[in-house]
C-alpha positions as CSV (number, residue, x, y, z in Angstrom):
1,X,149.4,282.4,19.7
2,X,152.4,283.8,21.9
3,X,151.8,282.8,25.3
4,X,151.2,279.2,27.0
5,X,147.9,279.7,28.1
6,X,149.1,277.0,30.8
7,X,152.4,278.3,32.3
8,X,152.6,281.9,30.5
9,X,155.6,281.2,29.0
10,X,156.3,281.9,25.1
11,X,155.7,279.5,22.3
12,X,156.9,278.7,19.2
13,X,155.6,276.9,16.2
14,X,157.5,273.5,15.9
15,X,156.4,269.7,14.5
16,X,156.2,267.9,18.0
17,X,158.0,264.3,18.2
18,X,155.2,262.1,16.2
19,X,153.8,264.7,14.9
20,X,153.8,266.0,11.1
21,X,152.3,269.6,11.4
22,X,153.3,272.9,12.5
23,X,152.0,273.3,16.1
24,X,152.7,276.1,18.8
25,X,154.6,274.8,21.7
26,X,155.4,275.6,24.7
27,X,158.9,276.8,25.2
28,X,158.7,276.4,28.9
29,X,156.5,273.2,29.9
30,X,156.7,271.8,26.2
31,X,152.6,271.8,25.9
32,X,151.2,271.4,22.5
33,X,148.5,274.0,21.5
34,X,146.4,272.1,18.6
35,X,144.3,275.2,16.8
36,X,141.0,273.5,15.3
37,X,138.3,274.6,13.1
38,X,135.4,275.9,14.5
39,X,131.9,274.8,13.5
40,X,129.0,277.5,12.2
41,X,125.8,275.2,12.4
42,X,122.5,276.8,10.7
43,X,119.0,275.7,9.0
44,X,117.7,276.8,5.4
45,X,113.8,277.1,6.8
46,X,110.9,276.9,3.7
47,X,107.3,277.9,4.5
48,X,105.3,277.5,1.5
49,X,108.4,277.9,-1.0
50,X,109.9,280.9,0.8
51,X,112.6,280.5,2.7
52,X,113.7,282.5,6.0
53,X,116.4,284.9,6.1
54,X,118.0,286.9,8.5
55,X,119.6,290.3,8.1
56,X,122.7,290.7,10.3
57,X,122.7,292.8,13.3
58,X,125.8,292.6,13.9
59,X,129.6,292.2,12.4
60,X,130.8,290.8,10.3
61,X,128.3,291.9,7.6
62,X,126.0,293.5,10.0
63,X,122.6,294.7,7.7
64,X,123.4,291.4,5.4
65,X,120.9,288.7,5.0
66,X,122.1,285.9,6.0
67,X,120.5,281.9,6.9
68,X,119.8,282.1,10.8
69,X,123.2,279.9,11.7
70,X,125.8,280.3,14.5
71,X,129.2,279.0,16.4
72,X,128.1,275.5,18.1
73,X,128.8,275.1,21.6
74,X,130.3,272.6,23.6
75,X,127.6,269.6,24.8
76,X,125.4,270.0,21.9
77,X,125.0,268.2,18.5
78,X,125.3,269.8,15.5
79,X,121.9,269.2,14.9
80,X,120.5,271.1,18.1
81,X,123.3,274.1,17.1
82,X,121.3,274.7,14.4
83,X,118.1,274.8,16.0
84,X,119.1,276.8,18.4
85,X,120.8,279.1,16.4
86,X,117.8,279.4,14.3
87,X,115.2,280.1,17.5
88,X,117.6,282.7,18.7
89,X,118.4,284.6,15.3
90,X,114.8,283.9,14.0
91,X,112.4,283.1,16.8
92,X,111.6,280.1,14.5
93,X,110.7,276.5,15.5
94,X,111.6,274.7,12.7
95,X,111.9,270.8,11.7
96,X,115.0,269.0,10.6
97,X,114.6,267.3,7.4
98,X,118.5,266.7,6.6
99,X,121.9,267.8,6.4
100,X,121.8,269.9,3.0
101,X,125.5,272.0,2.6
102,X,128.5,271.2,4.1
103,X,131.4,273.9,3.5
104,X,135.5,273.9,4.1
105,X,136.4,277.7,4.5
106,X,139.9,276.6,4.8
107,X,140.9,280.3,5.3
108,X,139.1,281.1,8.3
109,X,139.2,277.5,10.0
110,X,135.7,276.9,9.9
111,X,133.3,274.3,9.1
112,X,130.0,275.6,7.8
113,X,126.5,273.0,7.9
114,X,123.3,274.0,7.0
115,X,120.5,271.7,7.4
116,X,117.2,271.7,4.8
117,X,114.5,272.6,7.6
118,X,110.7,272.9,7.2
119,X,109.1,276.2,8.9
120,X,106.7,274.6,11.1
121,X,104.2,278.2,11.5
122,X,104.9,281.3,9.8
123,X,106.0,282.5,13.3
124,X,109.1,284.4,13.5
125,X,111.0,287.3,15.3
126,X,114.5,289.1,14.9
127,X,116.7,287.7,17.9
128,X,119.3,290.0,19.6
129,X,121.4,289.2,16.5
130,X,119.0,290.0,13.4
131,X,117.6,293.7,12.6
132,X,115.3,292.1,10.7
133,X,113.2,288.3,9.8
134,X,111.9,287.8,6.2
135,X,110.2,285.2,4.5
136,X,111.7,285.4,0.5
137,X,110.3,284.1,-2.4
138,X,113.3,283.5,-4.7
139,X,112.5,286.3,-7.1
140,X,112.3,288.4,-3.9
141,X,115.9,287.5,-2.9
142,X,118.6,290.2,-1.6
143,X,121.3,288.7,-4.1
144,X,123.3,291.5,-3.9
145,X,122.8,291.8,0.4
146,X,123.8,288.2,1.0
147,X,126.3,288.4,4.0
148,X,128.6,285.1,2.8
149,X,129.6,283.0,-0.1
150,X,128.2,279.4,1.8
151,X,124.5,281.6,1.8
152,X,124.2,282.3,-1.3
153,X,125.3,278.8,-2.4
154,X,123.2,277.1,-0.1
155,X,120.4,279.4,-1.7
156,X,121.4,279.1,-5.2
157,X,121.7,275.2,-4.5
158,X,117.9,274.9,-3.2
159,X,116.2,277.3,-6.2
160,X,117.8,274.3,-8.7
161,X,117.4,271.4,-6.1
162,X,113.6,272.2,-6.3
163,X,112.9,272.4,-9.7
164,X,113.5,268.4,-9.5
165,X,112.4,267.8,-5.9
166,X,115.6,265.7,-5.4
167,X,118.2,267.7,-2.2
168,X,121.2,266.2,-2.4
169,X,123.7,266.5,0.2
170,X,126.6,268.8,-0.9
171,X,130.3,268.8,0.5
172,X,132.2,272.3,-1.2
173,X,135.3,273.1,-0.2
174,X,136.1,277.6,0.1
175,X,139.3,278.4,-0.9
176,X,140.4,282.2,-1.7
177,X,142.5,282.9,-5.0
178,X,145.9,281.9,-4.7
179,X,145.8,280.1,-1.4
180,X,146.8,276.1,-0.8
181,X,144.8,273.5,0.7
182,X,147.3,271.4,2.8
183,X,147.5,267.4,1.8
């Protein structure tokens, strides 16, 4: 950030008074500009075994498969993000069963939840966002097309997950090479 997005003026990055962190501040009218992590929200739909992926229709990793997921918005819950997300990238109603993955990428600010969902009809459609809806068996898997590292996780965590029926909620945390997570 540069410029206050309040008076215009330019910032700087300082620890405010009672503060311990690097913030941008306001050089002008001394406002504090917190920077926090935005939430991607999404659903791992099974029909039969198969689950429901998505292949990208647009950047970043447009014409990768991908779990229908998204940015939440303001004056939702997490849990109507992902459906949401999942109707609009998949034309799929779909029913909560629980939170499944929950992923720190530390190094783009985001935290990344996908819910274990149950395909309620084998009705689906590509959204504005998706070239493309399939239902995979996990032989039939793009492994090599996935569009991130929390898909093919997520995936790699349900194949093993069903082989003893138990899902277990799971809280990884994405960290590239050579990069610090802040204590």
């Amino acid at each position: 950030m540069n410029f206050c997005s309040d008076c215009g003026a330019k910032v700087s990055k300082k620890i405010p008074q009672g503060d311990n962190r690097l913030r941008d501040v306001c050089d002008n009218c001394g406002k504090i500009h917190y920077q926090n992590p935005l939430i991607v929200a999404g659903c791992l739909p099974v029909y039969k075994g198969k689950v429901l992926l998505c292949k990208r229709a647009i950047e970043p990793r447009k014409g990768y498969w991908t779990l229908p997921g998204g940015f939440m918005e303001l004056g939702e819950t997490l849990e109507q993000a992902a459906l949401r997300e999942t109707m609009e990238e998949a034309g799929a109603q779909v029913t909560i069963q629980s939170l499944y993955t929950l992923f720190n990428i530390l190094h783009v600010g985001q935290l990344s939840v996908f819910f274990l969902a149950h395909l309620d009809t084998p009705e689906f459609s590509a959204g504005e966002e998706s070239e493309e809806v399939v239902l995979f068996s996990e032989e039939e898997i793009p492994w090599d097309e996935l569009a991130f590292n929390t898909i093919s996780r997520t995936l790699s965590h349900y194949f093993s997950d069903r082989q003893s029926g138990e899902f277990p909620q799971r809280v990884e945390d994405i960290i590239l090479p050579g990069r610090k997570v802040a204590s």
